[in-house]
C-alpha positions as CSV (number, residue, x, y, z in Angstrom):
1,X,-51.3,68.0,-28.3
2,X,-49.6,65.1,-29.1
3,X,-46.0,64.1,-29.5
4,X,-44.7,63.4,-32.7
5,X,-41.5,61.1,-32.1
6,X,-38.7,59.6,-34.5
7,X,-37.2,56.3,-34.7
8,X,-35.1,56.2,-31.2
9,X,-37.0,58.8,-29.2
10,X,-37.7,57.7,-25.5
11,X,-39.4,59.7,-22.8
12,X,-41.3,58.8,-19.5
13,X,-44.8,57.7,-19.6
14,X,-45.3,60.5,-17.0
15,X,-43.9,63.1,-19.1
16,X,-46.3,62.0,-22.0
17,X,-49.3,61.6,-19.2
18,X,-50.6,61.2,-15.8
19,X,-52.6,58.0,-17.0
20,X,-51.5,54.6,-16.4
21,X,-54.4,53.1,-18.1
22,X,-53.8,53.3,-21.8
23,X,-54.8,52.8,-25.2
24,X,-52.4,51.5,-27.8
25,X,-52.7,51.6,-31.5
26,X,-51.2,50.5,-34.5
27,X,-52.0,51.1,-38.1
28,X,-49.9,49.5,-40.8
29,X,-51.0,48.4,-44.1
30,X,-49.8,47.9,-47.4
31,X,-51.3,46.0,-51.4
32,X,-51.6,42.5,-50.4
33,X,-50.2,42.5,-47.3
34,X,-51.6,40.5,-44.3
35,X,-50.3,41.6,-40.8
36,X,-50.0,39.8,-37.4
37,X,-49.6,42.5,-35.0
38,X,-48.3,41.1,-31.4
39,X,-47.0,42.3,-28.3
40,X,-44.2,40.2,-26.1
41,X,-43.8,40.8,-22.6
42,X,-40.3,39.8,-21.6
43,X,-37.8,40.0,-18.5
44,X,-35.7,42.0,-17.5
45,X,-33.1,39.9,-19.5
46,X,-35.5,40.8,-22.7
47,X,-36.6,37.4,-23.1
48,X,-39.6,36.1,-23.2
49,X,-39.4,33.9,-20.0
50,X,-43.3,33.1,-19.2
51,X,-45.6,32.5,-22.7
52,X,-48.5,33.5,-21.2
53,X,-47.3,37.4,-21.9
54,X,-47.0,36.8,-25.7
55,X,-50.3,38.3,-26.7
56,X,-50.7,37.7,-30.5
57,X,-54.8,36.7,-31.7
58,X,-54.6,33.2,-30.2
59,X,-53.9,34.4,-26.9
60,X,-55.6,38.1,-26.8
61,X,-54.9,38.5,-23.2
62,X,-52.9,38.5,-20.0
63,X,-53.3,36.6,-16.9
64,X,-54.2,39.4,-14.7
65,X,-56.1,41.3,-18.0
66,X,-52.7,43.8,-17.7
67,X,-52.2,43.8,-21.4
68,X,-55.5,42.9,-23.4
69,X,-55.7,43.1,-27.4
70,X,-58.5,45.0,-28.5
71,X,-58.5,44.4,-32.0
72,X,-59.3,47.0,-35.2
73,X,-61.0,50.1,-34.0
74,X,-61.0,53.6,-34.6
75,X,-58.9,53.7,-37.7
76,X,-55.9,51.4,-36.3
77,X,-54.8,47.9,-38.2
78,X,-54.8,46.7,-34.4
79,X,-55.2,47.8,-30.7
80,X,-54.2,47.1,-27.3
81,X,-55.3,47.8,-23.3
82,X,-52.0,48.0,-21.3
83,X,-52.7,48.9,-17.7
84,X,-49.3,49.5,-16.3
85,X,-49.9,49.6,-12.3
86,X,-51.2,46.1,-12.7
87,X,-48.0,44.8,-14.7
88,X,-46.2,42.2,-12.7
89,X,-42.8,43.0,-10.9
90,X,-41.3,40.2,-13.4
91,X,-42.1,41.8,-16.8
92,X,-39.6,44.6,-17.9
93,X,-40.6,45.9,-21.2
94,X,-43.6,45.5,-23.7
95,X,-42.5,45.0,-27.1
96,X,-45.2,45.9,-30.0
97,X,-44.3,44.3,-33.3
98,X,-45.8,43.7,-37.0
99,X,-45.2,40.6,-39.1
100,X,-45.9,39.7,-42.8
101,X,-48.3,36.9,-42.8
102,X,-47.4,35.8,-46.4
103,X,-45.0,37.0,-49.1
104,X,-43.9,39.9,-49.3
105,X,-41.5,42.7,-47.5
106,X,-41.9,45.6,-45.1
107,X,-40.5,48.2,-48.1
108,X,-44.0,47.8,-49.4
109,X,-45.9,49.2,-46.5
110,X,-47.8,52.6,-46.8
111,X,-47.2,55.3,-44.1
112,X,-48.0,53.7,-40.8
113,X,-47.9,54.4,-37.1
114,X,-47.8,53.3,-33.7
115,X,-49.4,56.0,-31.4
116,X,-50.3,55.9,-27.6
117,X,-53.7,57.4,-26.5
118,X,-54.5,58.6,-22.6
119,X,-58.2,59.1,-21.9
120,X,-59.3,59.4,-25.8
121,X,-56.9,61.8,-26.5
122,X,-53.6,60.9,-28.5
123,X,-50.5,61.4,-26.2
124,X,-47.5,60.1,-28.7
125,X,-47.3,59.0,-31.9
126,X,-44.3,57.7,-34.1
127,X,-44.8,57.3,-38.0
128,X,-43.1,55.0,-40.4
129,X,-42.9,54.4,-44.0
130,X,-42.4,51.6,-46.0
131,X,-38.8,53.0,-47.2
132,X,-37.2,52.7,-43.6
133,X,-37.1,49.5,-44.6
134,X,-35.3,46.8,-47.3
135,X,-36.6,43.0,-47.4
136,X,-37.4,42.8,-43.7
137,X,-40.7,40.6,-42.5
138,X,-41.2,41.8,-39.6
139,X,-40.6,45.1,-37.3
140,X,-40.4,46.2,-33.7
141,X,-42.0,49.2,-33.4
142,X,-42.2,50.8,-30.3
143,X,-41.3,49.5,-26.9
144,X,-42.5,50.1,-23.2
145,X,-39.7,49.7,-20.8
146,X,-39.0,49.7,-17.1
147,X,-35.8,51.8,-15.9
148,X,-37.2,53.1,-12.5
149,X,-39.8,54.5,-14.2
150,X,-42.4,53.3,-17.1
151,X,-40.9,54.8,-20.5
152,X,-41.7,54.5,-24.1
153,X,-39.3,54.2,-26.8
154,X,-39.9,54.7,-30.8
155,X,-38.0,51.2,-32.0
156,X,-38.5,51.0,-35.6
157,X,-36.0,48.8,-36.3
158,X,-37.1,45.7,-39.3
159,X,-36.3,42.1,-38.7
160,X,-35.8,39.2,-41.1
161,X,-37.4,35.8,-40.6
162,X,-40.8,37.2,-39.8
163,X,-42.6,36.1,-36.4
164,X,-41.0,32.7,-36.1
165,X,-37.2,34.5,-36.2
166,X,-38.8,37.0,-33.4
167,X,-39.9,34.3,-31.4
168,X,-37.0,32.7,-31.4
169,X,-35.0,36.4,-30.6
170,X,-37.0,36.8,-27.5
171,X,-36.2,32.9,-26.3
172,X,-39.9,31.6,-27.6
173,X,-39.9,28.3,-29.0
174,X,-42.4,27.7,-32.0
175,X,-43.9,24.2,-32.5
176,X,-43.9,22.5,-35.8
177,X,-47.6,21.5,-37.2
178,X,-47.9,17.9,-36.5
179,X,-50.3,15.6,-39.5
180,X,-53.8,15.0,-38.2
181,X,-53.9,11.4,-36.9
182,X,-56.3,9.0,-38.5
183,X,-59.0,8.2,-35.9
184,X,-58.7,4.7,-34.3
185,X,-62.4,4.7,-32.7
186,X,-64.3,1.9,-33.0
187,X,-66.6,1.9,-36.4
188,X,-69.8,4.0,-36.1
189,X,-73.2,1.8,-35.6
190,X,-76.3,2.5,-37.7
191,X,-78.3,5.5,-36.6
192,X,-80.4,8.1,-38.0
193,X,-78.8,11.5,-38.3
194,X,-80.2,13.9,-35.2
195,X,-82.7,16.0,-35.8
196,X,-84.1,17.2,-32.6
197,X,-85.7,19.8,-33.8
198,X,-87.1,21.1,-37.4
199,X,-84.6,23.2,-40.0
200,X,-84.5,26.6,-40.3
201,X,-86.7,28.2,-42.4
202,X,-84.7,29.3,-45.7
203,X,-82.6,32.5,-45.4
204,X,-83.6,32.7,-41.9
205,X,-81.1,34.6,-39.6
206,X,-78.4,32.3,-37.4
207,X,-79.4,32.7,-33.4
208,X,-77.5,36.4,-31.8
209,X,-74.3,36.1,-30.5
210,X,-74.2,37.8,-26.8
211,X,-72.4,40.8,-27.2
212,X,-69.0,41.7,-25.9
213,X,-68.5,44.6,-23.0
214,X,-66.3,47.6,-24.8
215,X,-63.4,48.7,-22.8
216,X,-64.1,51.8,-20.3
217,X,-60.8,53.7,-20.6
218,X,-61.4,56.1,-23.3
219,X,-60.4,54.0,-26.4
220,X,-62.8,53.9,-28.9
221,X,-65.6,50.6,-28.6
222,X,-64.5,47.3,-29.3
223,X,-66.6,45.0,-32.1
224,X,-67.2,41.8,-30.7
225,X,-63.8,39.1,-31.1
226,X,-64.3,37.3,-34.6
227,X,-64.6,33.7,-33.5
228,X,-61.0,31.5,-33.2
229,X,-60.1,30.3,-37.0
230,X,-60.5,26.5,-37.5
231,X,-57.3,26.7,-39.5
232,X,-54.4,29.1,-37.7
233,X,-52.8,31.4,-39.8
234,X,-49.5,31.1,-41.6
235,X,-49.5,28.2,-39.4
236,X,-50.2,30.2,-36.6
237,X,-47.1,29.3,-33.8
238,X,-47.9,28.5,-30.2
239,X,-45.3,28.5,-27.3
240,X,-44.9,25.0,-26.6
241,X,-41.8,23.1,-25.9
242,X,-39.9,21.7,-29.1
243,X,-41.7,18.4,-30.2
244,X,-39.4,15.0,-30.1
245,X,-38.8,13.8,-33.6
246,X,-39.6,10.8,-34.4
247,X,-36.3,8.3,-35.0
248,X,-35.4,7.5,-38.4
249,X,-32.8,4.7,-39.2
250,X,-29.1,6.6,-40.4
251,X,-28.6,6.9,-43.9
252,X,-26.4,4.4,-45.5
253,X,-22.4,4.9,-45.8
254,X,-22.1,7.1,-48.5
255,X,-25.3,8.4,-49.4
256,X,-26.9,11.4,-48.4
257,X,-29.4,11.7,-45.2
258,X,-33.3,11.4,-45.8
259,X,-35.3,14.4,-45.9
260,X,-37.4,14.4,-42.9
261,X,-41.2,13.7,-43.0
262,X,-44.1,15.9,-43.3
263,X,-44.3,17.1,-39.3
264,X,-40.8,17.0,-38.6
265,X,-38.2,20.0,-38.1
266,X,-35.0,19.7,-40.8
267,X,-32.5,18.1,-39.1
268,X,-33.5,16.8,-35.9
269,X,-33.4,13.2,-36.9
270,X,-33.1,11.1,-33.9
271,X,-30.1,9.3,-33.7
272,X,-30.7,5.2,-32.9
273,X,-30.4,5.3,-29.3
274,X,-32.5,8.1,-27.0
275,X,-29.7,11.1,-25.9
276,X,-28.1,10.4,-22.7
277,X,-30.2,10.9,-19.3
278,X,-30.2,15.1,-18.8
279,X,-29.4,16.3,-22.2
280,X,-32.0,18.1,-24.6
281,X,-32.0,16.5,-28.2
282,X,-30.6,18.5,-30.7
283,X,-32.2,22.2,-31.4
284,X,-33.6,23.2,-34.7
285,X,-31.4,25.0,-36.9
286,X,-31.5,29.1,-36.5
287,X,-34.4,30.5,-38.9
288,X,-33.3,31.3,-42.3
289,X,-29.6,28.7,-42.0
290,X,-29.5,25.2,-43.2
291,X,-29.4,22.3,-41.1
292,X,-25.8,21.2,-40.2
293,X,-24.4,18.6,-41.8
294,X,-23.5,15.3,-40.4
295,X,-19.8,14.7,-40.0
296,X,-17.7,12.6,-42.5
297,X,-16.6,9.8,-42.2
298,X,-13.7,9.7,-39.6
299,X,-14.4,12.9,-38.5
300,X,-14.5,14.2,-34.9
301,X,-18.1,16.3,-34.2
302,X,-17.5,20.1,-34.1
303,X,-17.8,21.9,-30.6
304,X,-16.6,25.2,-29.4
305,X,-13.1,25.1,-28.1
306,X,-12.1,23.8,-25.1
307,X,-15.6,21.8,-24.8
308,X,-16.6,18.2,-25.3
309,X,-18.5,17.4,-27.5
310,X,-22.7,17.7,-26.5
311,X,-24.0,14.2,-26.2
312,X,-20.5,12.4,-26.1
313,X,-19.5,10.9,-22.9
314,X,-16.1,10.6,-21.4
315,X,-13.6,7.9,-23.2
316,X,-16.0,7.5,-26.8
317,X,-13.4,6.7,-29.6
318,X,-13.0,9.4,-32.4
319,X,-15.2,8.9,-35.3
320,X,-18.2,8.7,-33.1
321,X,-21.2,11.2,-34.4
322,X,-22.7,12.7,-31.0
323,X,-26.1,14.3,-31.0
324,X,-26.2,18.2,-31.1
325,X,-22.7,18.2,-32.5
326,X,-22.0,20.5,-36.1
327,X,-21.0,23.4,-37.7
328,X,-24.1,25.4,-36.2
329,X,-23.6,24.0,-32.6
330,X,-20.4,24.9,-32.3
331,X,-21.2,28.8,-33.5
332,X,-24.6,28.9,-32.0
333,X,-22.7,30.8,-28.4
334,X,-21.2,33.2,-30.6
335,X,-24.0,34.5,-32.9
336,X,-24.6,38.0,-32.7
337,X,-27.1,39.9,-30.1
338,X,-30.3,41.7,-31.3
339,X,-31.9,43.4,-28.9
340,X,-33.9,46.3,-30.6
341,X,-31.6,48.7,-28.8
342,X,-29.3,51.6,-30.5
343,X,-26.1,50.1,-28.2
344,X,-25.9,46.6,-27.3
345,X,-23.5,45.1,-26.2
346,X,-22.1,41.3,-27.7
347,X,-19.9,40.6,-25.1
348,X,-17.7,42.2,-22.5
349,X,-15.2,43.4,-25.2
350,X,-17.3,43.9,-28.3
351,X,-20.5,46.5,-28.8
352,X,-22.4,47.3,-31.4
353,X,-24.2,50.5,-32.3
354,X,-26.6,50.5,-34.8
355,X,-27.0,54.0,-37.0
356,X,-30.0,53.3,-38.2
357,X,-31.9,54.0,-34.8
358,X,-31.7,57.5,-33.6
359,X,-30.5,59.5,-36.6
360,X,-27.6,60.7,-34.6
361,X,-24.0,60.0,-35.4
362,X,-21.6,57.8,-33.2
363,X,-18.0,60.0,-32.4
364,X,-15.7,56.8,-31.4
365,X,-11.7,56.5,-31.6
366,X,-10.1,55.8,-34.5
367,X,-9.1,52.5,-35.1
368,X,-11.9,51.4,-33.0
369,X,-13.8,49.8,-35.8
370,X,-13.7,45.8,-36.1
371,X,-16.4,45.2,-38.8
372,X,-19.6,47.1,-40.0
373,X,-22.8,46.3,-41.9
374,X,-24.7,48.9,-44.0
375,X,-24.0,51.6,-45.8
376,X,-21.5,53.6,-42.8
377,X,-19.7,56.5,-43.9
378,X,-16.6,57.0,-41.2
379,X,-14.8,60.7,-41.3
380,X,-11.3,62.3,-39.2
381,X,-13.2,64.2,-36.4
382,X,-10.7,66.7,-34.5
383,X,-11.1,66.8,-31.3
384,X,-10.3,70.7,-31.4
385,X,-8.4,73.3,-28.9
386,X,-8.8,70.5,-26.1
387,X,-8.0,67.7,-28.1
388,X,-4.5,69.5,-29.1
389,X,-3.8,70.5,-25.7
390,X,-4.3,67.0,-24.4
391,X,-1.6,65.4,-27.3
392,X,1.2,68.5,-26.2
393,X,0.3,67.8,-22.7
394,X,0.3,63.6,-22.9
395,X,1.7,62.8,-26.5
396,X,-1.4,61.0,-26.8
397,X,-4.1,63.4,-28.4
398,X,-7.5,61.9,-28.7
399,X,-8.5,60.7,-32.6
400,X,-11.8,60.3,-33.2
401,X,-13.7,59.2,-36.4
402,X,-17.4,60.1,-37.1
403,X,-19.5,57.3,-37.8
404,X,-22.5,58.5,-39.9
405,X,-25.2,56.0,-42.2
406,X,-27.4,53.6,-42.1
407,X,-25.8,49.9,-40.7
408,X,-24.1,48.5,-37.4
409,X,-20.7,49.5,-36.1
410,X,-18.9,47.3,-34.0
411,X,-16.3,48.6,-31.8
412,X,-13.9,47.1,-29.4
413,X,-10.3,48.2,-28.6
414,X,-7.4,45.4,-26.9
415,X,-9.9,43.6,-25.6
416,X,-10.6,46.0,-22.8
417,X,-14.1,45.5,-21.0
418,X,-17.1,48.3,-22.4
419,X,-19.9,49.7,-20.9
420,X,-22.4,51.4,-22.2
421,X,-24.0,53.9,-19.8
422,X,-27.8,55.6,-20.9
423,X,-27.4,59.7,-19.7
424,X,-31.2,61.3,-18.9
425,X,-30.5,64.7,-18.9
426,X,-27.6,63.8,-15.7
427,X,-24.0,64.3,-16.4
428,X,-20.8,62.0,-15.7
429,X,-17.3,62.9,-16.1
430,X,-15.0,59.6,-17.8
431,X,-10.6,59.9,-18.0
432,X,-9.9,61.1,-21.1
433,X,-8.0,57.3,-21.8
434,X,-11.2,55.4,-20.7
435,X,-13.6,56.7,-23.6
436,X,-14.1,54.4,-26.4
437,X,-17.5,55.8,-28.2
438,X,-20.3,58.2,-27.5
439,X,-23.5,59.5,-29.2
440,X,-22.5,63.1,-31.1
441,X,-26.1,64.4,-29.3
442,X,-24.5,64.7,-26.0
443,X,-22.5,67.6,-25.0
444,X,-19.0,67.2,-24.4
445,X,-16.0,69.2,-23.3
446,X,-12.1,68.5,-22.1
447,X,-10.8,68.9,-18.2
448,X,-7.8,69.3,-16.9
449,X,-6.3,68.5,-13.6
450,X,-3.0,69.5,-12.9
451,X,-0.8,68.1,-10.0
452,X,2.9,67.6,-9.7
453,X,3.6,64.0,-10.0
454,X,0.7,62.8,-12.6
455,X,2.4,61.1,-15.4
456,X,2.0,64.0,-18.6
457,X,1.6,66.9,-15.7
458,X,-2.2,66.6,-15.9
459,X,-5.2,64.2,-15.6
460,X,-7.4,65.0,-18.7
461,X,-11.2,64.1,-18.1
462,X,-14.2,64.3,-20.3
463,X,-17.5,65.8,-19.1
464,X,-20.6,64.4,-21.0
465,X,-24.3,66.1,-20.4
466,X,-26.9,65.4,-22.0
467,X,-29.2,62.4,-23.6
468,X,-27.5,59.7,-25.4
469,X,-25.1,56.8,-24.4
470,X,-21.1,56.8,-24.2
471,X,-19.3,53.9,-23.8
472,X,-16.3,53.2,-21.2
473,X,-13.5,50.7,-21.5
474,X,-11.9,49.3,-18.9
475,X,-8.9,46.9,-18.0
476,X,-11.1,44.1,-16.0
477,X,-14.4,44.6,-14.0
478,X,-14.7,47.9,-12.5
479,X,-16.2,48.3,-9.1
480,X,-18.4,51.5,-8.1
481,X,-18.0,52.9,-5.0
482,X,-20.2,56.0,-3.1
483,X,-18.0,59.4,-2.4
484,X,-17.4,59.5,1.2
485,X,-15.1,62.3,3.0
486,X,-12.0,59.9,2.8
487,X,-12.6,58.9,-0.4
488,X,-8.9,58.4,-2.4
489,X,-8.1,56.5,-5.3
490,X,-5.2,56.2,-7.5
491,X,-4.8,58.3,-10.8
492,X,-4.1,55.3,-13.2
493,X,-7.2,53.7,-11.7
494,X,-9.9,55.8,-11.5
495,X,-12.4,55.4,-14.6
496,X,-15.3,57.4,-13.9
497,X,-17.0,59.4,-11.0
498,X,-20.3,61.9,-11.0
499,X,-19.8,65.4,-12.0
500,X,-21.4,66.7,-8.3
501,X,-18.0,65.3,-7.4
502,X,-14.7,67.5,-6.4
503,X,-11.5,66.3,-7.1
504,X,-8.1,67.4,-5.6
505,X,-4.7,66.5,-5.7
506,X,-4.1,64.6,-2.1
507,X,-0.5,63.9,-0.6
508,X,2.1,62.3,-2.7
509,X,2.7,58.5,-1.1
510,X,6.5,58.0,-1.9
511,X,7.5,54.7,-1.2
512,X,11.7,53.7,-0.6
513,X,11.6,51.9,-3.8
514,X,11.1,54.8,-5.5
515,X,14.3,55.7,-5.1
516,X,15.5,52.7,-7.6
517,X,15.6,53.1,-11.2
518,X,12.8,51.6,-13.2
519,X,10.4,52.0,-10.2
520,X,7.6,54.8,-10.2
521,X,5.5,53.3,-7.0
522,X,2.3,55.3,-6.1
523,X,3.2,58.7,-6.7
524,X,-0.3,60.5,-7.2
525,X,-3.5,60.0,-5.2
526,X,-6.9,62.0,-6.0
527,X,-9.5,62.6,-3.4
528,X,-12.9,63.1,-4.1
529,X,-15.3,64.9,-2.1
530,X,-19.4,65.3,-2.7
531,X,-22.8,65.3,-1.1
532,X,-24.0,61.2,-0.6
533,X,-25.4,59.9,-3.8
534,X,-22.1,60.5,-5.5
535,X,-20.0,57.4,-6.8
536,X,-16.6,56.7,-8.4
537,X,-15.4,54.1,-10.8
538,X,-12.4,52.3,-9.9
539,X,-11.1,49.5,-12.8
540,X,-8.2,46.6,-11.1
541,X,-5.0,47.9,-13.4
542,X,-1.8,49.5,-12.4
543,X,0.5,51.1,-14.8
C-alpha cells in the first residue's frame, strides 16, 4: 500500500522499497496552464555543477541513462526513469520541479501529485493543491537525496521567477536568444527544384517512424518522443556560458543609458575597453531586480566593504566607473539562501526556518527573532517544572517563544555560530545554554548534573529524541571529538555529546590563583565515558 506523505515528510528509499530501479511521476495541471516539468541533478553543495544532469525536454537524458524522462504516461503530466545504483558518486540529490510556461500562477493548479512507483506498484505519493500556493511560477516538489543512504523528501515549497530564477538558484546559467543572422552565402545559381522522385499521391500517409523500445522496469509503456520543436518553448533555456555583449558607445553626460538591443541581457553593456585580463564581465542582474544603475557623476562605484572595487586596478583616480561595480554588486554576497530545505542556514550566525514546510511549529528562545516573512504567529511557551527549576537553580530560566504560521523565521542570538543538526530517530543531549531553536516534533526533557563547584550548583542539559532538527549555538567553531576512557572536558566548554554517553563529576583542578580575588581558574571538569562511536562537542570559549 502506498505512502501517503505531506509537505516535509522524508524517509529512506529502502524503507519505501527494496527497488533501486524506479518509476517517477508527476501529474499537475491546471485552465490554461502549460507546464515544464524538469529534474536537476546537483552536488553535494546543491548546485547544479555539471549541465548535463539538468534533464528538462531538450535534454531527456543522462550520460550514463541514470535518470531518463519518460514523458506522459499512465495518467501523469510527466515521467521519469531514475536508476539509483548507477547515479554517479558526484550527484547528491535529484530535485523534481514544475514551471509555468506562460502567464499565470501556481494558485491556479488543480489537485496534483508527485508519486514514486517500484515494480508497477505505487510506493509514495505526496499531493498538492493549487492553494499551497500564492503567485509563485514554479515549485520544487519532491527531492531525492543522499545522506548515507538514498532518501526521499516531500518538498513542496513554490518559487518566483519560474525556470530561469531556478536555474539560476541551482548555479545554472541561462543564455539569452541571440537574432538569426542574415546569411552571407554566396547568391544561389539557377537550377530546377529536385524532384527525384514523383509526389505523393493526395492524402497518402507520411513514411512510419521506427518505433521507440518502452522502458522494462514496471512503469507503464512509453509513446514514441514527439520530435524536437523547431521553435523552443518560452524560449526554451540551455546551460551555456553567459554570452559577451556586444559594446555600445557610453551614453552622453547627462542623459540616460540606451536600452540594449534585441539579443542582449539589460545591463551588461560593455564598457569601451575589454575588462582586465582574468576578470568575468559583468553578470546579469538577479531575475525579477532591475539592472543597477551607473554611478553619477563623481561618484565612487559601490562594492562590499573592505573590497576594491571589481574591475578597478590599483591607484585608478575616484570618479572612475569600473565594470561589475553597483548597487546589486555590492549586495549580490549577501542575498539570502534558498535551498528547498525547512532549516537553512544563511551564514554562520543567521538561520532560517521556514514554517511553511513540515506543518510543525519551531520552539526557539525568546528574543531570538531578527526578521520574519509571512504570516508567523509567535506565542510565551513555558518551559514548565524543568524550566522553573533551571531559573531557581541558575537565575537564568530558559524563555522560549512558539513560532507557528505560514513564512520564514530568522534567528540568530550575539552573533554566536549555529548548527543545525537533522535527528533520525537517534538522540543527542545539548547544555541547556547552547540551544537556540528546535522543531516542537521532537521529544524533549531537562537534565541535571550536580557537582560541587559548577557555577549555579548544576549543569542543566537538554535531551532531544526523535525526528526533526535543533539548532546549537556556539562561541567559535566547535570541534567533535570520539569518547575515549580518558575523555575530560571543561564544564563551560562542552556543547554537545551523544546520549550513549556517561557523564560524571571528575576531580576538582584548583590552581594557586585561585586563591586571589576575582579569579575562578578551572574549578570543574566532566568525564565522559561510552562504547566507541560516541562523540563530544567541545566550542573554544572560557568564562
Amino acid at each position: 500500500m502506498a505512502r501517503e506523505f505531506q509537505r516535509g515528510h522524508k524517509a529512506k528509499i529502502s524503507d519505501l522499497t527494496s527497488g533501486t530501479d524506479l518509476y517517477v511521476g508527476v501529474q499537475i495541471a491546471g485552465p490554461g496552464l502549460t507546464f515544464d516539468i524538469s529534474c536537476f541533478g546537483l552536488d553535494a553543495n546543491e548546485q547544479l555543477s555539471d549541465d548535463r544532469y539538468f534533464i528538462f525536454f531538450n535534454q531527456p537524458k543522462s550520460p550514463e541513462e541514470s535518470i531518463q524522462l519518460l514523458g506522459a504516461q499512465a495518467g501523469d503530466t510527466e515521467s521519469f526513469r531514475v536508476t539509483l545504483d548507477r547515479i554517479p558518486a558526484n550527484i547528491h540529490k535529484l530535485s523534481f520541479t514544475a514551471t509555468l510556461d506562460g502567464a499565470g500562477q501556481m494558485s491556479q493548479v488543480g489537485p496534483g501529485y508527485i508519486r514514486i512507483v517500484a515494480g508497477g506498484e505505487e510506493v509514495v505519493k505526496y499531493a498538492f493543491t493549487g492553494s499551497e500556493f500564492t503567485t509563485e511560477r514554479a515549485v520544487m516538489l519532491g527531492d531525492f537525496y543522499l545522506k548515507d543512504v538514498w532518501r526521499f523528501a516531500a518538498v513542496g515549497q513554490g518559487f518566483d521567477g519560474g525556470l530561469d530564477a531556478l536555474l539560476k538558484n541551482f548555479g545554472g546559467e541561462v543564455a539569452e536568444e541571440a537574432p538569426a543572422a542574415p546569411s552571407q552565402g554566396a547568391a544561389p545559381s539557377f537550377a530546377p527544384p529536385a524532384q527525384a522522385s514523383a509526389p505523393p499521391a493526395f492524402g497518402a500517409p507520411a513514411a512510419p517512424q521506427a518505433p521507440q523500445p518502452a522502458p522494462a522496469f514496471g512503469a507503464p509503456a512509453a509513446p514514441a518522443p514527439a520530435p524536437a520543436p523547431q521553435q523552443p518553448m518560452h524560449a526554451a533555456p540551455t546551460i551555456a556560458a553567459p554570452m559577451a555583449p556586444a559594446p555600445q558607445a557610453p551614453a552622453p553626460y547627462g542623459q540616460p543609458p540606451q536600452q540594449p538591443q534585441f539579443g542582449q541581457v539589460p545591463g551588461q553593456g560593455a564598457p569601451p575597453a575589454a575588462p582586465p585580463y582574468g576578470q568575468q564581465p559583468p553578470a546579469a542582474p538577479p531575475f525579477g531586480q532591475q539592472p543597477p544603475a551607473a554611478p553619477q557623476f563623481g561618484q565612487q562605484p559601490t562594492a562590499p566593504f573592505g573590497q576594491q572595487p571589481p574591475g578597478m586596478p590599483q591607484g585608478v583616480p575616484q570618479g572612475v566607473p569600473a565594470g561589475g561595480a553597483g548597487l546589486q554588486a555590492a549586495l549580490q554576497p549577501y542575498k539570502e539562501t534558498a535551498t528547498g530545505q525547512r532549516w537553512t542556514s544563511q551564514n554562520q550566525q543567521l538561520m532560517r526556518v521556514d514554517l511553511t514546510m513540515g506543518g510543525t511549529p519551531v520552539l526557539a528562545r525568546q528574543g531570538s527573532m531578527v526578521m520574519y516573512q509571512g504570516k508567523v504567529d509567535f506565542g510565551y511557551k513555558g518551559a514548565g517544572f524543568a524550566g522553573r527549576m533551571v531559573g531557581n537553580a541558575t537565575g537564568q530560566e530558559m524563555q522560549l517563544m512558539r513560532c507557528t504560521g505560514r513564512g520564514q523565521v530568522f534567528l540568530a542570538e550575539e552573533g554566536s555560530h549555529l548548527h543545525p543538526i537533522e535527528l533520525q530517530g537517534d538522540g543527542i543531549c545539548v547544555s541547556a545554554e547552547s540551544v537556540l531553536a528546535f522543531d516542537e516534533s521532537l521529544q524533549y526533557e531537562v537534565r541535571r548534573i550536580e557537582g560541587h563547584g559548577i557555577p549555579g550548583g548544576a549543569l542543566f542539559t537538554m535531551q532531544f529524541q526523535g525526528t526533526g532538527t535543533v539548532v546549537v549555538k556556539t562561541h567559535g567553531v566547535p570541534v567533535v571529538l570520539p569518547v575515549t576512557p580518558t575523555t575530560f572536558a571543561d564544564c563551560n566548554a562542552v556543547v554537545a555529546w551523544s546520549s550513549a554517553s556517561q557523564v560524571i563529576i571528575s576531580s576538582q583542578v584548583r590552581l594557586r590563583r585561585n586563591a586571589y580575588p576575582g579569579h575562578s581558574g578551572e574549578t570543574v571538569n566532566l568525564q565522559f565515558r561510552g562504547a566507541p562511536g560516541n562523540f563530544i562537542v567541545v566550542q573554544p570559549y572560557e568564562v
